[in-house]
C-alpha positions in Angstrom: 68.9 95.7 113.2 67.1 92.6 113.8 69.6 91.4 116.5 69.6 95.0 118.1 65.5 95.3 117.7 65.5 92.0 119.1 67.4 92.7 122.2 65.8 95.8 122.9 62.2 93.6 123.3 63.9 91.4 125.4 64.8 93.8 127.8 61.4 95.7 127.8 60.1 92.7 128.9 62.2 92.2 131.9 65.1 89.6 129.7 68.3 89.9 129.5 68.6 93.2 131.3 72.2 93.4 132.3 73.2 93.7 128.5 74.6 96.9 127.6 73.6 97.6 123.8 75.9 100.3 123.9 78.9 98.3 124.5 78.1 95.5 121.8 76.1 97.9 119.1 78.1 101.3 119.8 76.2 103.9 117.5 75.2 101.3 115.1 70.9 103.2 114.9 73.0 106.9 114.0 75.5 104.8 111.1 72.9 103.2 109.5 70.8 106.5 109.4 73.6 108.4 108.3 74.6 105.8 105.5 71.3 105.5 104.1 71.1 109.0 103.9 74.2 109.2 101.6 73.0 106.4 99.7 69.4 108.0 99.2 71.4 111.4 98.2 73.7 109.8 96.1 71.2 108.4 93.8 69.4 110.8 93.9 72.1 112.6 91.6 72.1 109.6 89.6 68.5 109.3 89.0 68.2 113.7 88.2 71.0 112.7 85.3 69.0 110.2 83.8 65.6 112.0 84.0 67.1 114.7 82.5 69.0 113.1 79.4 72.6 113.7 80.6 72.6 116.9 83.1 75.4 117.2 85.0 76.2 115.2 88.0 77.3 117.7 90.7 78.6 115.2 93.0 80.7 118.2 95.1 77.8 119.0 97.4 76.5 115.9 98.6 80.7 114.4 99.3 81.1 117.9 100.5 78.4 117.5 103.0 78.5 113.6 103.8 83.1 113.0 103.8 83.6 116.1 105.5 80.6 115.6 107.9 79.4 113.1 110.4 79.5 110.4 107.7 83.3 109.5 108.4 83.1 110.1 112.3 80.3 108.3 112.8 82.2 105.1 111.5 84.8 106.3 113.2 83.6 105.6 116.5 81.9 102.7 115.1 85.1 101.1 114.3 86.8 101.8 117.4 84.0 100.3 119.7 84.8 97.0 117.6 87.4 95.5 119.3 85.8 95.9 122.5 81.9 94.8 120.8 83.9 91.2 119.8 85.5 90.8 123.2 81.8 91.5 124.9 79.7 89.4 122.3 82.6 86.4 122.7 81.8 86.2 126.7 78.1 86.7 126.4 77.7 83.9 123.8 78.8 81.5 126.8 75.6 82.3 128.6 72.6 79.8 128.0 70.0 82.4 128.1 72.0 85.1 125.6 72.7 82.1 123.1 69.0 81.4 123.1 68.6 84.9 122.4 71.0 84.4 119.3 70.4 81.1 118.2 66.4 80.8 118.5 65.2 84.6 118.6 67.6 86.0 115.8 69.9 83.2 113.9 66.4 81.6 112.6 65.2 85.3 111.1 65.3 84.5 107.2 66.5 88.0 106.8 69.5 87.3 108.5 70.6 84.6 105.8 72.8 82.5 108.1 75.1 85.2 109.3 75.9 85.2 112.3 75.9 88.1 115.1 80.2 88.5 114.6 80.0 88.4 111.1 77.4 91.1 111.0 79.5 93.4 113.4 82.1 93.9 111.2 80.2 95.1 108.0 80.0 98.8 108.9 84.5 98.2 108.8 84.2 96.0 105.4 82.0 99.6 104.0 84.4 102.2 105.2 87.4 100.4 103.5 85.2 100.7 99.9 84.3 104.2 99.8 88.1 105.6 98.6 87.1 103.2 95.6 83.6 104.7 95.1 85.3 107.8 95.5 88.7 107.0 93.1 85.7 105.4 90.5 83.8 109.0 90.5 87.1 110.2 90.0 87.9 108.6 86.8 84.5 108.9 85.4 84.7 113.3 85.9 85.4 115.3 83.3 85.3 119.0 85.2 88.9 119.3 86.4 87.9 121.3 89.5 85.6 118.4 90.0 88.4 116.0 89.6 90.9 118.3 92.0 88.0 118.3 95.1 86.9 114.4 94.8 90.9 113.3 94.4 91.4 115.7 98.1 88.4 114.1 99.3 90.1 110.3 98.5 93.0 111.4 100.0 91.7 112.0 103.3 89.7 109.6 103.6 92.7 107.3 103.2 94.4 108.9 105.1 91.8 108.5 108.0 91.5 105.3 107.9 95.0 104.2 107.9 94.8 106.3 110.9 91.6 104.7 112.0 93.7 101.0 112.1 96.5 102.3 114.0 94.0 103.2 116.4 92.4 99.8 116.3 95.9 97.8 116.4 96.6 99.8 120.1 93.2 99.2 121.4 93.8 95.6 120.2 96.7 95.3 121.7 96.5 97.5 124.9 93.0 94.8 125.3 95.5 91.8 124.9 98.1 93.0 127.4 95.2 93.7 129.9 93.7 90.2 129.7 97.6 88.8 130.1 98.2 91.2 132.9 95.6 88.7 134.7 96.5 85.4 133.4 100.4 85.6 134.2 100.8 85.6 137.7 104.0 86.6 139.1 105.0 84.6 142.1 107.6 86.6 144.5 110.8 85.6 145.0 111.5 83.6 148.1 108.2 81.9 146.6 109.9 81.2 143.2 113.2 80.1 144.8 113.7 78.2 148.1 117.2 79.2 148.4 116.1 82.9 149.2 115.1 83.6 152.6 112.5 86.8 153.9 111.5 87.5 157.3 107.4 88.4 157.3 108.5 91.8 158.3 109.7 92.4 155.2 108.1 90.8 152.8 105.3 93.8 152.3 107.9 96.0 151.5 109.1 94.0 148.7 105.9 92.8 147.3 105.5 97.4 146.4 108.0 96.4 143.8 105.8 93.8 142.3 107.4 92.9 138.4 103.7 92.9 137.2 104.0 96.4 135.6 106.2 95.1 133.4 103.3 94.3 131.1 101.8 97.5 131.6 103.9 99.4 128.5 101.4 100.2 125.8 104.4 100.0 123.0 105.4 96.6 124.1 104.5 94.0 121.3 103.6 90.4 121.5 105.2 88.1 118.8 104.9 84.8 119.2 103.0 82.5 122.1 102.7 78.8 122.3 102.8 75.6 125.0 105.7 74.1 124.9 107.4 71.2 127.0 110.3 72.1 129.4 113.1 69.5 130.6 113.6 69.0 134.1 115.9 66.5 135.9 113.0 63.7 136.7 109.9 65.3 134.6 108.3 67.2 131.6 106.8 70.3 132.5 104.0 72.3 130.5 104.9 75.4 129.5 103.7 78.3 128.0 105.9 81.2 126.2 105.0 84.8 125.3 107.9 85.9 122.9 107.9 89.6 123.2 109.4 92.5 121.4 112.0 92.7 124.3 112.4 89.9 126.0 111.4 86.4 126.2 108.8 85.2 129.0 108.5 81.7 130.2 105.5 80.0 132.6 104.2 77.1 134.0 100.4 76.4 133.2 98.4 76.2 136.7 95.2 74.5 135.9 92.1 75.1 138.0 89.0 72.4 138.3 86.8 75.9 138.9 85.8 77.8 135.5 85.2 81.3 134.7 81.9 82.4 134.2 80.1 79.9 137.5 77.9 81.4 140.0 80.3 82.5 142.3 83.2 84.3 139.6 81.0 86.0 137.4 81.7 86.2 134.1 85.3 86.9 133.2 86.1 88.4 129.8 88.4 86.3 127.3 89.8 88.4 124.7 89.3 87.2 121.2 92.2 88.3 120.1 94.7 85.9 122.5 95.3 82.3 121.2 93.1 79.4 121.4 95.0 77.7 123.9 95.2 81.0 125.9 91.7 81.3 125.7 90.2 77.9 126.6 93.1 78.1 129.9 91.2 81.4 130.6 87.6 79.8 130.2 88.7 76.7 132.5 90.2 79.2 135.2 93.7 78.2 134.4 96.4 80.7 134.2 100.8 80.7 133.6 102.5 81.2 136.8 106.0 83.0 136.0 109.2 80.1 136.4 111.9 82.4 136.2 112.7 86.1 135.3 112.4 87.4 131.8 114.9 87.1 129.5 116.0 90.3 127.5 116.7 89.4 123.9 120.2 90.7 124.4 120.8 88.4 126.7 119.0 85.1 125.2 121.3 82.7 123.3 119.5 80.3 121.2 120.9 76.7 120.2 119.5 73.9 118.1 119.8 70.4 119.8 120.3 67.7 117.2 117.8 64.7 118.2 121.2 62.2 117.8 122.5 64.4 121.2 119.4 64.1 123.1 119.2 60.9 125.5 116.6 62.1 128.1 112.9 61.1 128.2 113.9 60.2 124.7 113.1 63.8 123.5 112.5 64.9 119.9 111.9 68.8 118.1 114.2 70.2 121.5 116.0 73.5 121.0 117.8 75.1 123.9 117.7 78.7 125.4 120.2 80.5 127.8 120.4 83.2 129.9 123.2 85.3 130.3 123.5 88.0 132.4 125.4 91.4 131.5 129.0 89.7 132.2 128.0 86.9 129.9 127.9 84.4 132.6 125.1 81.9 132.1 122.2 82.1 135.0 119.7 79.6 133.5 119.5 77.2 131.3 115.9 75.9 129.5 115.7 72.7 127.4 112.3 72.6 125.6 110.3 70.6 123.5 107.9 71.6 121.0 105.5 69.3 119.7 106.5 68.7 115.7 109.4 69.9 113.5 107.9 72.0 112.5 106.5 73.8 115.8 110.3 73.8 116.5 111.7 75.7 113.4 108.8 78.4 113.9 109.7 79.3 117.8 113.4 79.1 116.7 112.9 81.6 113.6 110.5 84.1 115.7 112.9 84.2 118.3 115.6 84.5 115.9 114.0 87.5 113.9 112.9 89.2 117.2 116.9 89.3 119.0 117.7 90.5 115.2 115.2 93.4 115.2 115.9 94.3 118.5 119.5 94.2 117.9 119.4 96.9 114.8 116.4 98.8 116.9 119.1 99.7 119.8 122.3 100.3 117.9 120.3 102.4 115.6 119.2 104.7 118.9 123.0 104.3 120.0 124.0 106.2 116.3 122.0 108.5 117.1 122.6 109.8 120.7 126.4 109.8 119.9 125.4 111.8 116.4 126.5 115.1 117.9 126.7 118.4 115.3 130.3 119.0 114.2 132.5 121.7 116.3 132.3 125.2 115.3 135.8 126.0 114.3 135.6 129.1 117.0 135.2 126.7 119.6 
């Protein structure tokens, strides 16, 4: 409340007024009202018990009225602002005048005790999580079966909720992510990508309608792994970056730009919290992975360790080999890369390992079950 409270002075006094407190506080004023209420309610019960030497605590009404009320949907929406709160709060923070709104108008409040804005945010998620055990605790502690019958219901669906609740937050996560990569990975056409292929002008807006950046748009697609890596050419080392997906494997070249996000004339472009490190600072400095070839579907990557005792050029180390075949098992590319330690190494080789392995059983188990026709009726 006191970085919301705070804010909202700011902006009455002509600061900061292109903030949207929606988009970084969500419903935060109706949660805490709504909490405090259950709390007040709740111990109120308590207090009536011990007033009146050891009445009955008729805990029904008031988880009647609070679990199947506006309590749980209020955190509800809470939660699934959240995602979007951190990836707004982690742009904002690289402004001068918001961090001095942070550091020097909020940070310094005593009341705060060192917590910081992020850590703050995702209380209200850390409380939802604990009330199935204030709930299960109740539970234990009732003697009236019917009692015991409703509050056990009432821990069930609120369970139940919230393991809904994350599955909600995992695809707004992750439908954030692939949005953010759909405008760092640029896709460079063909003729553009490969000399040896020639396009008359006439033609090339036709092609360009069948642009391969959609292929990012799938909201089931996963990404596994990502990292820089260094790629073998025949006279240099080439940074590269790698987005290991749950279908195929993507590999780019990092384009580095001297102009950042966020100056005078961009605006401020929003990094998502939830991409790597590297990812991010590339973002930040205006950088972004320029495609190098086409992806490689896991059924058609073969992966090979190089022994360091075979490798001769630019005196490599931690190198594994990928290949691509196409569907006649002829090999269209070859990629020689370099990871940084052993270690590094073993990792990309095991991810990429596990994924072509779970991607194997996922498509031979939809195979069983197209060709899983009913058995013949003997009339037939």
């Amino acid at each position: 409340k006191i970085f919301m409270n705070t804010l909202k002075y700011l902006q009455s006094n002509e600061f900061l007024l292109d903030v949207d407190l929606w988009r970084l506080f969500a419903n935060l004023e109706e949660l805490n009202k709504i909490s405090l209420s259950f709390v007040e309610n709740f111990f109120e019960i308590v207090k009536e018990h011990v007033s009146k030497s050891g009445s009955p605590m008729d805990f029904i009404s008031i988880l009647r009225k609070f679990f199947q009320g506006d309590l749980y949907q209020t955190h509800q929406i809470y939660c699934l602002n959240y995602t979007s709160a951190v990836f707004y709060l982690e742009n904002l923070r690289q402004r001068e005048d918001f961090g001095i709104y942070l550091k020097q108008w909020c940070e310094q409040n005593e009341q705060c005790k060192r917590l910081h804005l992020p850590e703050l945010l995702v209380a209200p998620l850390h409380r939802l999580t604990r009330y199935p055990l204030l709930l299960n605790n109740i539970w234990k502690r009732s003697t009236d079966e019917t009692e015991k019958g409703f509050i056990w219901s009432v821990k069930e669906k609120v369970e139940k909720s919230i393991r809904d609740l994350e599955g909600k937050v995992k695809w707004l996560d992750n439908f954030q992510k692939f949005r953010q990569l759909h405008e760092v990975i640029i896709w460079p056409q063909v003729w553009d990508r490969d000399k040896r292929f020639f396009v008359p002008e006439c033609l090339k807006q036709s092609l360009r309608e069948n642009s391969s950046e959609n292929i990012l748009s799938s909201a089931s697609r996963l990404l596994l792994h990502e990292g820089k890596l260094t790629l073998a050419e025949n006279t240099r080392l080439l940074d590269v970056y790698l987005f290991l997906f749950d279908d195929f494997l993507l590999i780019t070249k990092i384009k580095r730009n001297k102009k950042k996000y966020g100056g005078s004339d961009t605006g401020l472009i929003p990094v998502c919290p939830s991409l790597a490190p590297e990812l991010q600072s590339l973002v930040r400095e205006g950088g972004c992975c320029v495609v190098l070839d086409q992806p490689i579907p896991l059924d058609r990557l073969i992966l090979k360790n190089v022994d360091t005792i075979h490798i001769t050029v630019f005196s490599q180390r931690n190198t594994f080999l990928i290949q691509h075949e196409n569907r006649y098992q002829q090999c269209i590319a070859i990629f020689l890369l370099q990871a940084q330690t052993e270690t590094a190494k073993k990792t990309w080789m095991s991810q990429i390992e596990t994924a072509i392995s779970n991607y194997t059983k996922q498509h031979e188990t939809k195979k069983s079950t197209l060709f899983c026709f009913p058995a013949e009726s003997s009339e037939i």
